[in-house]
C-alpha positions in Angstrom: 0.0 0.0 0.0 2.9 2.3 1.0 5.0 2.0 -2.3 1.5 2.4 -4.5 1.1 5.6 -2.4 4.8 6.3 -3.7 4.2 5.9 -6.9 0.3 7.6 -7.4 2.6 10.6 -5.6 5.7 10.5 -8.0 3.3 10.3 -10.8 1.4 13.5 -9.8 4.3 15.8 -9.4 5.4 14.3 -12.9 2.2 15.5 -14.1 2.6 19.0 -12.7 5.8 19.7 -13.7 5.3 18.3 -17.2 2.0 20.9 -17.4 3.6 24.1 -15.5 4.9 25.2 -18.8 1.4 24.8 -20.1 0.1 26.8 -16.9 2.2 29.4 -17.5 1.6 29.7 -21.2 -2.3 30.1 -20.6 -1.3 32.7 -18.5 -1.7 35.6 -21.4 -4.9 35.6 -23.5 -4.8 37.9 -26.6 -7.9 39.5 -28.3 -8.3 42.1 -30.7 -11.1 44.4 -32.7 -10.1 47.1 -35.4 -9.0 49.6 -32.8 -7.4 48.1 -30.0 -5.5 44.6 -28.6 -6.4 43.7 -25.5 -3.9 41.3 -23.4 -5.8 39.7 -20.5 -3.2 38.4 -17.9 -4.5 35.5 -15.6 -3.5 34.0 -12.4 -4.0 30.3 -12.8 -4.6 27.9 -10.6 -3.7 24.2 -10.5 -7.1 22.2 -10.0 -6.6 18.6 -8.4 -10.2 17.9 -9.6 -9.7 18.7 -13.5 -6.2 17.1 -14.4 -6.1 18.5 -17.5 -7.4 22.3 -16.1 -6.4 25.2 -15.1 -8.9 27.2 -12.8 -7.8 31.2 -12.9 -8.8 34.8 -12.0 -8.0 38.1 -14.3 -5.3 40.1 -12.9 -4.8 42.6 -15.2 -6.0 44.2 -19.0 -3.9 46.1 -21.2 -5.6 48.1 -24.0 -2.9 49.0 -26.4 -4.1 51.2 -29.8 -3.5 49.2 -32.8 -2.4 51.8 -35.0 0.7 52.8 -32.8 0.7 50.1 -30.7 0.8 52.3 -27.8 -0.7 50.9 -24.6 -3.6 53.8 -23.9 -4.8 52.2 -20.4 -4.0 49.3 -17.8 -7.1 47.7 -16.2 -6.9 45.9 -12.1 -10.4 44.1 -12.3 -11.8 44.0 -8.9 -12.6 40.6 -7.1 -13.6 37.7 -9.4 -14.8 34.0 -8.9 -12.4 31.1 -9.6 -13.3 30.0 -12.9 -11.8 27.7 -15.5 -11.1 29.6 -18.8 -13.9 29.3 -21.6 -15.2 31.1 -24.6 -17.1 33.6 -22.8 -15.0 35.2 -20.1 -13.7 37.8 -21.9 -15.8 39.8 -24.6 -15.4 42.3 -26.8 -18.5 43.7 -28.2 -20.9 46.9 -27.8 -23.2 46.5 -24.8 -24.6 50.0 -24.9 -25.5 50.3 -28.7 -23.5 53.3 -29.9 -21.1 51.3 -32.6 -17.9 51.3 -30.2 -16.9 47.8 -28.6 -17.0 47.8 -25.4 -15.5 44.4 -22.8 -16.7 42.2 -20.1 -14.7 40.4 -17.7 -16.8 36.9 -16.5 -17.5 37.9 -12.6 -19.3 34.7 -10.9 -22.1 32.7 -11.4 -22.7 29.9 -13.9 -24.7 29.7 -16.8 -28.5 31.5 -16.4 -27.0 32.8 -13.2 -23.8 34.9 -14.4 -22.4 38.5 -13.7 -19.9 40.3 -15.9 -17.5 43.0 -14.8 -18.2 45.5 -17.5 -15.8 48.9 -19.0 -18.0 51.1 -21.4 -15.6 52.9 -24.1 -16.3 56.7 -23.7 -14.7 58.2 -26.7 -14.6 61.1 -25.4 -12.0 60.2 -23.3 -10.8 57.8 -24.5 -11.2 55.2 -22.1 -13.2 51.9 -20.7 -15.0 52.7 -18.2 -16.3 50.6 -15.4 -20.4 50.4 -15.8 -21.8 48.8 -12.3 -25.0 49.5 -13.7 -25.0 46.9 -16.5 -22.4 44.5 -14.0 -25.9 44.0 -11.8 -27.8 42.5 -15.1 -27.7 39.1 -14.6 -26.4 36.9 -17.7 -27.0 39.8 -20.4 -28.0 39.3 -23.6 -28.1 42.0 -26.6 -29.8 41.9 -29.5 -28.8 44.5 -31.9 -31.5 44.9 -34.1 -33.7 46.1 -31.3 -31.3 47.7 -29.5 -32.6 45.5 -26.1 -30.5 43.7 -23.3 -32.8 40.4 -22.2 -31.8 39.3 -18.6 -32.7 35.8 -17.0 -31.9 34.0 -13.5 -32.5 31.8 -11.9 -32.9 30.9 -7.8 -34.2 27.7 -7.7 -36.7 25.2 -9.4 -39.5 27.2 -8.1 -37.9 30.7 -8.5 -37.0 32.3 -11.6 -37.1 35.4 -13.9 -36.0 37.7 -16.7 -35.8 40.9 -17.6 -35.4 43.3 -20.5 -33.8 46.7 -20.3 -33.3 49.6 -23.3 -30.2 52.0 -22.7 -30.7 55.9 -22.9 -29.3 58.7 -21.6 -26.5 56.7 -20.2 -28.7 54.7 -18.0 -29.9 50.9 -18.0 -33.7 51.2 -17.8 -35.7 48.1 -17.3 -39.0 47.8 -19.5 -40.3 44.9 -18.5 -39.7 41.9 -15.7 -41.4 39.0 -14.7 -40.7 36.3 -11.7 -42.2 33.3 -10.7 -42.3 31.6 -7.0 -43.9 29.0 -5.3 -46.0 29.9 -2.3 -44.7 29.0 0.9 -48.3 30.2 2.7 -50.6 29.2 0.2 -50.5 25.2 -1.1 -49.9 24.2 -4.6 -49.5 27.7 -5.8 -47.1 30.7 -7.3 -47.3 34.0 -7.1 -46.5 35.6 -10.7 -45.2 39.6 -10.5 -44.5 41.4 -13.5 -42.9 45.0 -13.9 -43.5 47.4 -16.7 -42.4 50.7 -17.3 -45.0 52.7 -18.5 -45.1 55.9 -21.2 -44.4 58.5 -18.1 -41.6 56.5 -17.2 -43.3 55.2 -13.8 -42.7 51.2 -13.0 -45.7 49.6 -12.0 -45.5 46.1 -10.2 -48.6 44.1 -10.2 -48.3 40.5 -8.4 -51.2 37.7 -8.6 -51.2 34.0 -7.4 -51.7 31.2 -9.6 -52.2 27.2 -9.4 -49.3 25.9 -10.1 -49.3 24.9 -14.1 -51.3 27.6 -14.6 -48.6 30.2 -13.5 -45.8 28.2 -14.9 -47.6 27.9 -17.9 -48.2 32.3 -17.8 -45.0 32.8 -17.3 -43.9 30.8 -20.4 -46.4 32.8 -22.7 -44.8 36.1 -21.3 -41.2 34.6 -21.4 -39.1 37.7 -23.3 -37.4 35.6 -25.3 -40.5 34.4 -26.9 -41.7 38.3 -28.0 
């Protein structure tokens, strides 16, 4: 028993040190759009439960314009989630619909759940600038022909919801919500509450309780991402 503990030990510090170089090459990510290169450093972090993984978190972004290739800002994101790296933790795209790119940084969460770190490009100034406003959207979506940002989470099997927002003025407004949740006072039922912003720009909340497959069956007719 003692020498097979020898040898499962030997074997992983083989495997480490035959993988560091790998760690430490994952360590840079590069991205680009037609103005500027972005160069994401991460921290990784050796995971005993993926062998062939590399948790991490962001510890710095540099923005360098491509023209002159002069770095025009250096980015510290604040605290992150341990995550392992995957298509989506980094984007580069325009989340505020007004033709410059913008980037997100993935923040915590997992799939329906997620946040983003966000930095809007003010050109203006020149600059990405941190946007807690669109960082409390849950799992943003954007669909640019209606200029719209859908939202969805998620808090349970009995709790759940989504969102849509427009963005004016500078500001994340939110149209239109609706949640679902079981009753804990009232058996076999959910209470349904949808938000909408009306023409005066006043939100009005209006919450009702259903039988069960009735209000799961509401919600699903109201879902945003069927409209």
């Amino acid at each position: 028993m003692l020498v097979a503990g020898k040898k499962y030990l030997i074997a992983f510090i083989l495997f480490f040190l035959l993988h560091q170089n790998k760690t430490d090459a994952q360590r840079i990510i590069k991205y680009s759009d037609k103005n500027f290169g972005y160069t994401v450093i991460r921290d990784s972090i050796f995971s005993a439960d993926y062998m062939n993984e590399h948790d991490s978190v962001v510890k710095q972004i540099i923005i360098t314009r491509l023209k002159n290739n002069k770095v025009v800002q250096e980015i510290k994101p604040k605290e992150q989630g341990v995550t392992r790296w995957f298509g989506k933790n980094f984007l580069v795209q325009d989340a505020n619909f007004d033709g410059f790119n913008d980037i997100m940084l993935y923040q915590y969460g997992k799939g329906i759940n997620s946040t983003y770190l966000v930095w809007l490009y003010n050109p203006a100034k020149n600059k990405f600038e941190e946007c807690e406003q669109l960082e409390n959207i849950t799992s943003p979506e954007f669909d640019y022909s209606k200029k719209l940002i859908y939202s969805n989470w998620k808090g349970g099997a009995g709790y759940f919801g989504n969102g849509i927002y427009i963005y004016k003025n500078g500001k994340y407004i939110l149209l239109f919500s609706l949640e679902v949740e079981r009753s804990e006072h009232k058996k076999d039922t959910v209470l349904l509450t949808q938000k909408t912003l009306t023409t005066n720009g006043k939100l009005i909340k209006e919450s009702k309780y259903y039988p069960n497959v009735e209000g799961f069956r509401l919600f699903d007719s109201l879902s945003l991402r069927k409209q």
